[in-house]
C-alpha positions as CSV (number, residue, x, y, z in Angstrom):
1,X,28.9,44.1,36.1
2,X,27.6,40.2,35.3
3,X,26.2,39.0,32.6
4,X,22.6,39.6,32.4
5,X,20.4,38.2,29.9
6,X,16.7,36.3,30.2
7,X,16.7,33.2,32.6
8,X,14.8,30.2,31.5
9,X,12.8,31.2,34.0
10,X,11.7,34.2,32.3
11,X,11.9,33.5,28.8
12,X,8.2,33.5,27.3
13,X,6.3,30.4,26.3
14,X,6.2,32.1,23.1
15,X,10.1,31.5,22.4
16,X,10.1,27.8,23.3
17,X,7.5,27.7,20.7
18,X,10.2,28.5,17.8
19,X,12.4,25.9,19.7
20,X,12.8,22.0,18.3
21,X,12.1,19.6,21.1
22,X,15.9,18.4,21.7
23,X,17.2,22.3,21.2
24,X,18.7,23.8,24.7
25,X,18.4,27.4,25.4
26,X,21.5,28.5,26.0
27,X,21.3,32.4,25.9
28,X,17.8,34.5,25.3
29,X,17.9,38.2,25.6
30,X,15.7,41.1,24.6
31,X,17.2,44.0,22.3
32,X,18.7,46.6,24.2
33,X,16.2,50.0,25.7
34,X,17.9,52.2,23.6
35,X,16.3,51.3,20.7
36,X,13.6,53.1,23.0
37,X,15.0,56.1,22.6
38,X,13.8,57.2,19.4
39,X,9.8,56.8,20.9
40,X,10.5,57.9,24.3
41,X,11.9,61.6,22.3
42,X,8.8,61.5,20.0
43,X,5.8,61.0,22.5
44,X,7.8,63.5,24.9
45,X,8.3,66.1,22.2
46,X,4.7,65.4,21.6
47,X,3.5,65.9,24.7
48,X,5.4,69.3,24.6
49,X,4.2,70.6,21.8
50,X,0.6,69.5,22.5
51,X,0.6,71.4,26.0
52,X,2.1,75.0,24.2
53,X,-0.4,74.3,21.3
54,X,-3.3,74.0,23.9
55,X,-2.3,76.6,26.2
56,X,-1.9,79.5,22.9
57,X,-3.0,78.6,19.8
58,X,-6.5,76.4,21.1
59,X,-6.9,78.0,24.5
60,X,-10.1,78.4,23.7
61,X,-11.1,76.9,20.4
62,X,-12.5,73.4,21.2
63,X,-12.2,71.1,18.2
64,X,-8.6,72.7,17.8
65,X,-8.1,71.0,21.6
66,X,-9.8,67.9,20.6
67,X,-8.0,67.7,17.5
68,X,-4.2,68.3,19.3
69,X,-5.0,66.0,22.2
70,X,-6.2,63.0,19.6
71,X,-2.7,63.6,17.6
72,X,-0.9,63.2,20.7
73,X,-3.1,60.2,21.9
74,X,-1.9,58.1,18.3
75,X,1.5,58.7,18.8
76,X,0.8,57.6,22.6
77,X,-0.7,54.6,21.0
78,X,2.2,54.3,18.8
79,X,5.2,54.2,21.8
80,X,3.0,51.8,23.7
81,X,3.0,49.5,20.5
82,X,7.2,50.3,20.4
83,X,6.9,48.9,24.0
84,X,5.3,45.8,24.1
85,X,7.5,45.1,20.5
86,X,10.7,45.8,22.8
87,X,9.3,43.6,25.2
88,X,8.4,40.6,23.1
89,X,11.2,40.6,20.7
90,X,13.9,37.9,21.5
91,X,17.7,36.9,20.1
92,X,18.1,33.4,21.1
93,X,21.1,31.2,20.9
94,X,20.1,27.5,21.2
95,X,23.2,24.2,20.8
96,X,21.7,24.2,17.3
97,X,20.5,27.5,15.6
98,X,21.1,31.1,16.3
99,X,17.0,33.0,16.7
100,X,16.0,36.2,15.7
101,X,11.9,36.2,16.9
102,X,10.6,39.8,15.7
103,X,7.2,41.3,15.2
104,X,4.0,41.7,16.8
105,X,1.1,41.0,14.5
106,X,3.4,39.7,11.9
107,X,5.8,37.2,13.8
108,X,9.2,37.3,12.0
109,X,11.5,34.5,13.6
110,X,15.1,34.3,11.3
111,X,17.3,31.7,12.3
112,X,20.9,30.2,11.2
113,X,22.1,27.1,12.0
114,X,24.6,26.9,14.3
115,X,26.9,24.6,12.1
116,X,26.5,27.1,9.3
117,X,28.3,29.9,10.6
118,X,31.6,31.0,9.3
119,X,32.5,34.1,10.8
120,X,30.6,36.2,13.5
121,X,31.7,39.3,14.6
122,X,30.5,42.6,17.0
123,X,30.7,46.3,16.2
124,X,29.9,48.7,18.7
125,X,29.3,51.8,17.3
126,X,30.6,55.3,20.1
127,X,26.7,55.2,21.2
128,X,26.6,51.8,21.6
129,X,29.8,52.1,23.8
130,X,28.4,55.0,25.6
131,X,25.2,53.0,26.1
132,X,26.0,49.6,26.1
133,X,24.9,47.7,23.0
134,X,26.3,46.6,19.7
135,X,25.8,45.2,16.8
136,X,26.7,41.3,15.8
137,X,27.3,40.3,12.1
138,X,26.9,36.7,11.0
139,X,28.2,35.5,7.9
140,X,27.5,31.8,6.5
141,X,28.6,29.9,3.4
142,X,25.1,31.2,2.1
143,X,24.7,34.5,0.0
144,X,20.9,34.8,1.5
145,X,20.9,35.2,5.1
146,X,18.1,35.8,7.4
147,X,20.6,36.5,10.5
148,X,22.9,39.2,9.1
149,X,22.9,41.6,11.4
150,X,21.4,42.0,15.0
151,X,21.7,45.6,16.0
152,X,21.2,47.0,19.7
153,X,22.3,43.7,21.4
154,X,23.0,44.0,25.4
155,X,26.4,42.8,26.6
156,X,27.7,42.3,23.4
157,X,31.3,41.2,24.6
158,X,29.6,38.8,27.1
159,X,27.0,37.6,24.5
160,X,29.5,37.2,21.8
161,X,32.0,34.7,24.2
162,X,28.7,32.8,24.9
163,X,28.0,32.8,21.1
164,X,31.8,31.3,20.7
165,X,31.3,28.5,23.2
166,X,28.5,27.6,21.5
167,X,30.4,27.5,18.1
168,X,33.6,26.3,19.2
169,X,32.8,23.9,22.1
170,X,35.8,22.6,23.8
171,X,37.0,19.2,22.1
172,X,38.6,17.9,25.0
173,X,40.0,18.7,28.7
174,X,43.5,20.3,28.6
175,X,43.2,19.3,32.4
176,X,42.4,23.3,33.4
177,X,38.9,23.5,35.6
């Protein structure tokens, strides 16, 4: 299984934006689907409910019908908000800072310098092993950070060596290619 994460070729404009001019992209990736998992249940288990609502208790009251169909079409809303926040939230590791860009309406974007970490570390908790995610903790000299934790991270064993190399970049050639 390879490393996958978001090419530069793929990586929205709208990360560059948070990017300094001289900064190189080294990794960008999107939070794992599984923090999908928790919507995908809710507008499922909504549409359930909504169908044995409509079939017994509103089978033939209309404004009971109306009423169960508009729930269910606000929690639709809802997962299709989820969505599109899954899809344009970004961890990016740069040669300088690590990137946390969050938020749809309210853009969050949380970012450590690279030369302030002291410690960085991954958890994976048994459904993030089961399902392929984890959890990285950053700690810095700082007793304020905005990059704490990142939870449901892809790869995490692959991101976290790519994290390393950025943090400890080799000094000099031991000769080994």
């Amino acid at each position: 299984m390879g490393f996958r994460v978001v090419t530069s070729q793929t990586v929205p404009s709208r990360v560059y934006r948070h990017m300094l001019p001289k900064e190189i992209n080294v990794v960008t990736t999107r939070f794992h689907p599984a923090v999908l998992i928790r919507p995908v249940a809710e507008v499922l288990g909504g549409l359930a409910l909504a169908s044995l609502l409509s079939v017994t208790v509103a089978k033939s009251n209309g404004l009971a019908m109306l009423v169960i169909w508009l729930v269910f079409l606000v929690l639709a809303v809802r997962f299709s908000v989820k969505i599109y926040e899954w899809l344009d939230n970004y961890f990016v590791v740069t040669n300088k800072r690590l990137i946390l860009a969050t938020g749809i309406l309210t853009r969050n974007v949380n970012m450590m310098p690279i030369n302030k970490v002291t410690d960085m570390s991954f958890r994976r908790s048994p459904m993030g092993q089961l399902l392929g995610y984890g959890e990285f903790i950053v700690e810095s000299a700082g007793q304020n950070q905005a990059l704490q934790r990142v939870d449901h991270l892809p790869y995490p064993e692959q991101l976290y060596l790519e994290v390393c190399n950025v943090l400890f970049p080799d000094k000099g050639d031991d000769g080994d290619d």
